[in-house]
N, C-alpha and C positions, 0 to 999 in steps of 0.2 A: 711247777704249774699248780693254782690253785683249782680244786675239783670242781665238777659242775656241779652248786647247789651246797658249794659252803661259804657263800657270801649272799645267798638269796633273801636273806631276812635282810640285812644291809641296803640291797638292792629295791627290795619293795620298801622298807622305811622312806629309803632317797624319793622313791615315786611317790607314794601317796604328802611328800613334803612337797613336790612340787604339784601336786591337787590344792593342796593346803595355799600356796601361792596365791592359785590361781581366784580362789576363794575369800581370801584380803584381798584381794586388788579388785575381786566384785564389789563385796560390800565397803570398799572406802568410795570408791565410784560415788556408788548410791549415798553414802551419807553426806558425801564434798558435793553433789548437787544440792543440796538442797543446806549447803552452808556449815556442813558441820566439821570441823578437824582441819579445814583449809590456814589459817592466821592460828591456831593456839596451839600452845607445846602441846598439846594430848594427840593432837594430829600426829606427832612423831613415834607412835605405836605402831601407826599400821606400817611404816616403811621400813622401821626399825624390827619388827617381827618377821617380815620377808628377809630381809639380812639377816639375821637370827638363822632361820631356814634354810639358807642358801649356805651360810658356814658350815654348818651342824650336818648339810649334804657331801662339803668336803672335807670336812672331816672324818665321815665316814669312808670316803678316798681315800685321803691319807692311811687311815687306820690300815685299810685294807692293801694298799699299797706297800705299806712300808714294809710288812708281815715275810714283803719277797729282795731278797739282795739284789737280784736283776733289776727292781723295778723303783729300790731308792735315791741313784742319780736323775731319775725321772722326775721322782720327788721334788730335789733340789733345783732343780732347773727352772721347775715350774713355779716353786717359787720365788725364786734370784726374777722370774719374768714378772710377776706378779706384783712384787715390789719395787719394779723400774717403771711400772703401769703406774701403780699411785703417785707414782715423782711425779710422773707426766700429767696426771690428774690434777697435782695442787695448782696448775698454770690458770689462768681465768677463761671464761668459756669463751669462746670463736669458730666453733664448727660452725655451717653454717644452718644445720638442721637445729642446731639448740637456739638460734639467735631468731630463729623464724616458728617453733615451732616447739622443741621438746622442753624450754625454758622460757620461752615467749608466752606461751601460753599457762601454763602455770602462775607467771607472776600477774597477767591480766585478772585470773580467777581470782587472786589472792585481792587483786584491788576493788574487785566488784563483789569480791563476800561470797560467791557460789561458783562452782563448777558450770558455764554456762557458755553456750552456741555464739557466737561473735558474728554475723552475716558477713563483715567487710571480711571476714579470715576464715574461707573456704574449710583452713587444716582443723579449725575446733569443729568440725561436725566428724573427724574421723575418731573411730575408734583409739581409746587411749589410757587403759587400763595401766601400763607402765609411768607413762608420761603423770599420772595422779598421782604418783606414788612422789616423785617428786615435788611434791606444791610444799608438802609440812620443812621439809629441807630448804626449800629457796624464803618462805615464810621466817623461817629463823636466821636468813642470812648466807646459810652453808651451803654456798654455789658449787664446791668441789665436791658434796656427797653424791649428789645423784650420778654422778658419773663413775664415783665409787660403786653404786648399790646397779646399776647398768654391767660393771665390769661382774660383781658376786654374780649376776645371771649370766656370764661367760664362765665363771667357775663353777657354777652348778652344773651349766651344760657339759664340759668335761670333766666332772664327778660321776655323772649318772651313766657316762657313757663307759668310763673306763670299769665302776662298779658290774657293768653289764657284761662288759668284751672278758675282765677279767673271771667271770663265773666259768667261760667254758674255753679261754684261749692263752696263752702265757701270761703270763702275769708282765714282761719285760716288754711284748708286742703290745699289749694294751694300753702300757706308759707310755708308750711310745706315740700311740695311735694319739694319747691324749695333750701329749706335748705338743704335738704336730700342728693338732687341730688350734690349742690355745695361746700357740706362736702364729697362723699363718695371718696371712699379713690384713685380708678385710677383719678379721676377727681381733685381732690385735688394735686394730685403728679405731675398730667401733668400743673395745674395752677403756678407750681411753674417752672416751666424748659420753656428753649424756642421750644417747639416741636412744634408741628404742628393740633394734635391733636383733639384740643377743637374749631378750625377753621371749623373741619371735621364734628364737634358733630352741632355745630351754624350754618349750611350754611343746615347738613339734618332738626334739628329741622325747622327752619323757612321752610325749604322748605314744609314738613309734616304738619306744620299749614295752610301755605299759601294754600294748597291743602284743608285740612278740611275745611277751608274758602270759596276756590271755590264751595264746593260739597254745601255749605249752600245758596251761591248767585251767582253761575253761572257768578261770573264776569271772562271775558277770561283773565282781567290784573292779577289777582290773579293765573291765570291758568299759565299764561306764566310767573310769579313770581317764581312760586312752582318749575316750568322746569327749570330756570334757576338757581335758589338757589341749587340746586340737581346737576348741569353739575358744579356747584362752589364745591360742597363739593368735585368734582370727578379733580377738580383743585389744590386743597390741598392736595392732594396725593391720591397714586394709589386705595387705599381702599374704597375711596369714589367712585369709579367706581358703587360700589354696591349699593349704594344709586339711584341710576338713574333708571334701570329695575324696583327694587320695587315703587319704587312711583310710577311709569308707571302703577303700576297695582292697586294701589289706583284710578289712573286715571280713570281707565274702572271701576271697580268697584262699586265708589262712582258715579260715573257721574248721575245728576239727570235727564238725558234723557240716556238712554239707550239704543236709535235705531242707527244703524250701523252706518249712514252718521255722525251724532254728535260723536259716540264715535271717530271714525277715525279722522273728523277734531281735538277733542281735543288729539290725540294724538299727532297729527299734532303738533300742535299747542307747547303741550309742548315738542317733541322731537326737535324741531329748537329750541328752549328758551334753553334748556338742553346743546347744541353743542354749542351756541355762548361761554361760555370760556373755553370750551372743545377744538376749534379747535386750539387756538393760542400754544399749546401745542404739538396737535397730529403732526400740519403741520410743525414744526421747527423738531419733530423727523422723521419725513415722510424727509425732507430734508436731516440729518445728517445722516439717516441710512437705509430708505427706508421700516420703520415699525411703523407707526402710534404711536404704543402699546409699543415700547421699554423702557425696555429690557425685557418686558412680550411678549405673544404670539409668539417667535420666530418660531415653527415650521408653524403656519399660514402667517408671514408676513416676516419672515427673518430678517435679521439683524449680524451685529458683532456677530459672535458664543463665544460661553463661554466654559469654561472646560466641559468634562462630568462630572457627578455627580452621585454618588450613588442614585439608587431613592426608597427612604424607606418611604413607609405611614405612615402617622399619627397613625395607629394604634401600627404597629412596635413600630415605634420611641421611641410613648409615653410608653409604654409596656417594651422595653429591657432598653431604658434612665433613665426611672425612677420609672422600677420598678411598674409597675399600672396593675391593675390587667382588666379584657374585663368592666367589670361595670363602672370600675376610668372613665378608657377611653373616655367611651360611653355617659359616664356625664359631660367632662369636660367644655362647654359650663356654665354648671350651677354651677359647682363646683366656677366656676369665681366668683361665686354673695358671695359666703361664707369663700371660705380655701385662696383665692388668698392671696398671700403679694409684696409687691414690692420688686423689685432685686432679685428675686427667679425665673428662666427660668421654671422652673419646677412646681411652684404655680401660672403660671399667668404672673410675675413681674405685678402684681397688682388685685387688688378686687372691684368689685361693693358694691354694697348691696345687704342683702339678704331678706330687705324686697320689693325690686323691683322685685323679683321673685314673688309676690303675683302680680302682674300686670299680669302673666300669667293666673291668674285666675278666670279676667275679664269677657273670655269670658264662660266661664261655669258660673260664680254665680252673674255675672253684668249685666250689658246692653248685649241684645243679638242682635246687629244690626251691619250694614256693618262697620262702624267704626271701632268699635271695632275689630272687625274678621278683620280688615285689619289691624291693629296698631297692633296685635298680631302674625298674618302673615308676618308684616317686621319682627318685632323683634327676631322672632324665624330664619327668614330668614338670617338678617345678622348673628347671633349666629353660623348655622349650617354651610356655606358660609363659614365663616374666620376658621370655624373647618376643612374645608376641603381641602380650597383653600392653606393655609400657616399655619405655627406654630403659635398656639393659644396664643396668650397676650391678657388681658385685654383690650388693647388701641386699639388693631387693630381692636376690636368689639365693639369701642367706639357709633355707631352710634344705636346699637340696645338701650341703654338708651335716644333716641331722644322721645321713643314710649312707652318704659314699664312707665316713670314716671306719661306718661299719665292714662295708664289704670290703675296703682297702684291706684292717688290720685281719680281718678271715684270710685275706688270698696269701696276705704275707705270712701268715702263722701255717697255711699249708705248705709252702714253700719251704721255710723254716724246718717242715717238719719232711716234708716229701723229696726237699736236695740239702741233705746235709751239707755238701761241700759246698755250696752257694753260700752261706751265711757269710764268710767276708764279704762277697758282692752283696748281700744285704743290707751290713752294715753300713757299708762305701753308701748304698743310696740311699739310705735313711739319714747319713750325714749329709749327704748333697741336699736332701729336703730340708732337711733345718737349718743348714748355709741359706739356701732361699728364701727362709723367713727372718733369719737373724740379717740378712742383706737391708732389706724391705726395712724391719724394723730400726738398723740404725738409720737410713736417709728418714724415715718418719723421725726420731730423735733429733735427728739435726735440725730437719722442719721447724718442730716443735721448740727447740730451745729450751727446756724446763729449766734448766741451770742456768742460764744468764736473768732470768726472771726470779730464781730462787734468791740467788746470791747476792740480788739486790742490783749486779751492774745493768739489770734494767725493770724501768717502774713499771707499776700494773698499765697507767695510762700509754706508755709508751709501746709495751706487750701487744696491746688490745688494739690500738691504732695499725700496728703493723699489719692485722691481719682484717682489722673492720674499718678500712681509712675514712668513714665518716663521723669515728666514735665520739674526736673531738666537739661536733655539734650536738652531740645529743649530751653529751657533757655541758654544756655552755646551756644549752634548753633547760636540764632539769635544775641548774641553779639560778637561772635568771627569769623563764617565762613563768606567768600566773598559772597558780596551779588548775583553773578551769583554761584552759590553752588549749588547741588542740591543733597536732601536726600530720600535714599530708606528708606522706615519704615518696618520693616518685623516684625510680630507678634506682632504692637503696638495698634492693635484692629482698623486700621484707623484713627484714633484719629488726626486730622492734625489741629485742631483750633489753637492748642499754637505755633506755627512752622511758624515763619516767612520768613523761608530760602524758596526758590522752594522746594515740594517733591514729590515725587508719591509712588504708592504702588500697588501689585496686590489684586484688588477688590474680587475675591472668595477663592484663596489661598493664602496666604502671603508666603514671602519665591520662591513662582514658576518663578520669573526671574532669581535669581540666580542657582536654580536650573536648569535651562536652560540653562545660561552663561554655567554652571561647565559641563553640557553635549556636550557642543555643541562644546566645547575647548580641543586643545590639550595641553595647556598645562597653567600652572596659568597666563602667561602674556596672553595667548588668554581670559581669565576671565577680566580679568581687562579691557582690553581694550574692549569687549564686554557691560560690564558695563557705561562706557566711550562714546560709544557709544551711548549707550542712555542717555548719558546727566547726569549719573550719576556719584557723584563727593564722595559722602560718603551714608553711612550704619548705620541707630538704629536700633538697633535690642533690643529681649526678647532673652538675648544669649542660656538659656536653652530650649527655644522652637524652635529657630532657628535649635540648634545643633541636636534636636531627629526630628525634618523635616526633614533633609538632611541627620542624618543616615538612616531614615526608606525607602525615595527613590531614595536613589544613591546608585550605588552598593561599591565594595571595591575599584575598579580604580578609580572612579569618586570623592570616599571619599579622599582618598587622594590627588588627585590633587586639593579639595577643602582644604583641610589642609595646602599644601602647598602656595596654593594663601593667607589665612588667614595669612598664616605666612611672606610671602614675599611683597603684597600687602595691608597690613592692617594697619594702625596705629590708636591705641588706643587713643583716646582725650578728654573723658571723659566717665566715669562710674556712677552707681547711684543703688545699690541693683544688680539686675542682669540685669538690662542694660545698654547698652553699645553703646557710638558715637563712629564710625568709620573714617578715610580717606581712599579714595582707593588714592595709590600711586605706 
């Protein structure tokens, strides 16, 4: 076992690397608005210097891993996992978050010259400190990096963790803990996509160390470390918000003075650390739309109004969607750790592990101290949080696995140490846990296909259609329409990465402009030219879900006049399955 506090210089280097992080992805922020590093190779510094950081984090891992014979098959494993990750990386993008959103947007900046709010696209007013880091990569072509440099912030997160566990716990349980986590299966799936995610999980871990740190030595730099890693995770999208309050109350909690004036300064202290890359966000939405929060808290701050929306609870939902019975329901936070699979709305679209559920157990049969009871109180917090706040995915409660690995590899290292003759049932279930991930991770493999794509027995075109079946039009658009063109998408899931032409789309309903057009006209040339008017030139549609939108809310006069415009305004220019590029003419 390595002693407590002969890896601790290792450990605060890792942290203040990922302060360092957080601090390029502010100031690239700030310089890509206003046009700088977006389109020219110099822009390739700042993402290239975070990868820089995030290696330089695991290999401080490494170093200190390797150091223990127990804990070099760890090693190995992690990275035999690492390097099946990048196979799957060289495939072309198709998640559906990159085609809408983490590479969608990116390439829009790139063609408008700045970092800049999009109104038809909701997702560019959210926080997106990771998602920038990306632009100088897709700028030069290199669609497969960001997905690489998304995956190094999954190796940083199990650097910083295992540099941690291993200061005061085996060195073997720590590998262990960090293999765990960097096999299970949402964490695997997102190391393969350009999302955003594991930016989210790296910015709360460090920050939750950085804090445990403090409460050990009162240093205030580790204090305003921990505030500001937490206002970075709340940078990388909206979910990370939640991250901030909770460690706030690590704050008062853990503080090893706990008279009034101290706790206040350190709240102080890390709620300003917290807001510095908080505000280059809030203040750009506070400008564009007069709400800090947008396009959340509308009814407190205002902002561009959205459609109404039916409002049906999570209980409903889950209940009449799919069928769950009040128990499903009422578990579905932890049902995550076990039934979840990816691409299933209904299971998750992904899974933890289910032996990180035993980290809940910490605090009844382990250490019964402030730590603990706090690391158990985030965890459950984000869990309950993201069940309440939004529709439950695994990713969106990516941050409550910052805390459970922790108390997982403590209970097990007591164990370890408190029933010697347990250790083969220990092993037995640690290998049952990584059967669970290694399961997961082959059908993701097979999903994926990286090797029939690699080897050529199938084409990028072919790749990409299978999983975005509209791709062929937007192929057929950017070689044939004017390059002042511009395309409505109606029911193509927002999907805009492949679409070189200008397009837009309506963000909560698709389909709701034309159905506007067809209301608001008397007659199919008042359609057309309403369309026209907003700059639009042609129409992809999902013709069959096109056609049952606008039966369900236009009535029989409005139907027809929408028939007739189809018929008189439409020209057909390419097809693909059931969809279909349009001309309005």
């Amino acid at each position: 076992m390595i002693e407590r506090g002969e890896n601790q210089n290792r450990l605060d280097l890792a942290l203040w690397a990922g302060g360092s992080i957080g601090v390029l992805g502010t100031l690239y922020f700030l310089l890509a608005s206003q046009g700088y590093g977006l389109a020219s190779p110099l822009g390739l510094i700042w993402p290239t210097a975070v990868a820089v950081l995030l290696v330089g984090t695991a290999g401080l891992a490494c170093c200190e891993a390797w150091r223990e014979r127990s804990s070099r098959l760890m090693v190995v494993a992690c990275g035999v996992f690492v390097a099946l990750v990048l196979i799957v990386n060289l495939v072309p993008p198709v998640a559906r978050d990159e085609l809408t959103h983490h590479l969608a947007l990116p390439e829009l900046f790139i063609s408008t010259g700045r970092a800049v709010v999009l109104p038809f696209a909701e997702q560019s007013y959210f926080p997106m400190q990771l998602t920038m880091l990306y632009t100088p990569f897709l700028a030069q072509g290199w669609e497969s990096l960001p997905k690489d440099l998304h995956l190094l912030f999954g190796v940083g997160t199990v650097s910083v963790l295992f540099l941690y566990l291993s200061s005061y716990l085996a060195a073997s349980v720590a590998a262990f803990i960090a293999l765990l986590l960097l096999t299970t299966p949402t964490f695997a799936n997102l190391a393969s996509s350009a999302y955003v995610d594991l930016g989210l999980l790296f910015f709360t871990t460090v920050s939750l160390i950085a804090l445990l740190r403090w409460s050990e030595t009162e240093s205030t730099g580790l204090l305003a470390l921990a505030g500001f890693t937490a206002g970075c995770a709340g940078s990388v999208k909206y979910n990370g918000y939640l991250t901030v309050p909770l460690v706030l109350i690590g704050v008062i909690t853990l503080a090893p003075r706990k008279d009034a004036a101290t706790v206040l300064r350190n709240a102080m202290v890390f709620g300003f650390a917290a807001a510095l890359p908080l505000v280059p966000w809030m203040l750009r939405n506070y400008v564009e739309t007069g709400n800090p929060f947008f396009p959340l808290m509308r009814s407190s701050f205002g902002g561009p109004p959205r459609p109404d929306t039916p409002g049906v609870d999570i209980f409903t939902k889950r209940r009449f969607l799919y069928n769950e019975s009040w128990l499903e329901v009422m578990t579905t936070p932890f049902r995550a750790f076990v039934t979840g699979r990816y691409g299933d709305p209904a299971r998750f679209d992904g899974s933890f592990n289910p032996l990180l559920l035993f980290g809940f157990l910490g605090v009844f049969l382990g250490r019964r101290d402030d730590k603990t009871r706090f690391l158990w109180l985030f965890s459950l917090g984000i869990l309950i949080l993201v069940f309440f706040l939004t529709t439950f995915r695994a990713r969106y409660a990516i941050a409550a696995i910052a805390a459970l690995p922790i108390l997982t590899a403590e209970l097990l290292d007591k164990w370890r140490v408190d029933l010697p003759r347990s250790r083969t049932l220990l092993v037995a279930l640690g290998a049952v846990a990584l059967a669970f991930n290694l399961a997961h991770f082959v059908d993701y493999w097979d999903k994926m296909s990286p090797l029939s794509y690699l080897s050529g027995n199938e084409s990028r075109d072919s790749y990409i259609t299978r999983f975005v079946p509209e791709y062929p039009l937007s192929e057929y658009a950017n070689a044939n329409l004017a390059s002042d063109s511009k395309v409505y998408l109606a029911f193509l899931g927002q999907r805009g990465y492949y679409w070189r032409r200008p397009y837009t789309y309506d963000y909560y309903y698709s389909g709701t402009s034309l159905r506007d057009a067809v209301r608001l006209a008397r007659s199919p040339q008042d359609v057309s030219q309403a369309l026209r008017n907003q700059g639009i030139s042609h129409i992809a549609a999902s013709a069959p879900h096109l056609g049952r939108y606008l039966r369900e809310d236009l009535n029989a006069n409005e139907m027809s006049r929408w028939q007739r415009f189809a018929a008189q305004h439409l020209r057909l220019l390419r097809t693909h399955g059931s969809f279909g590029l349009y001309e309005i003419i």
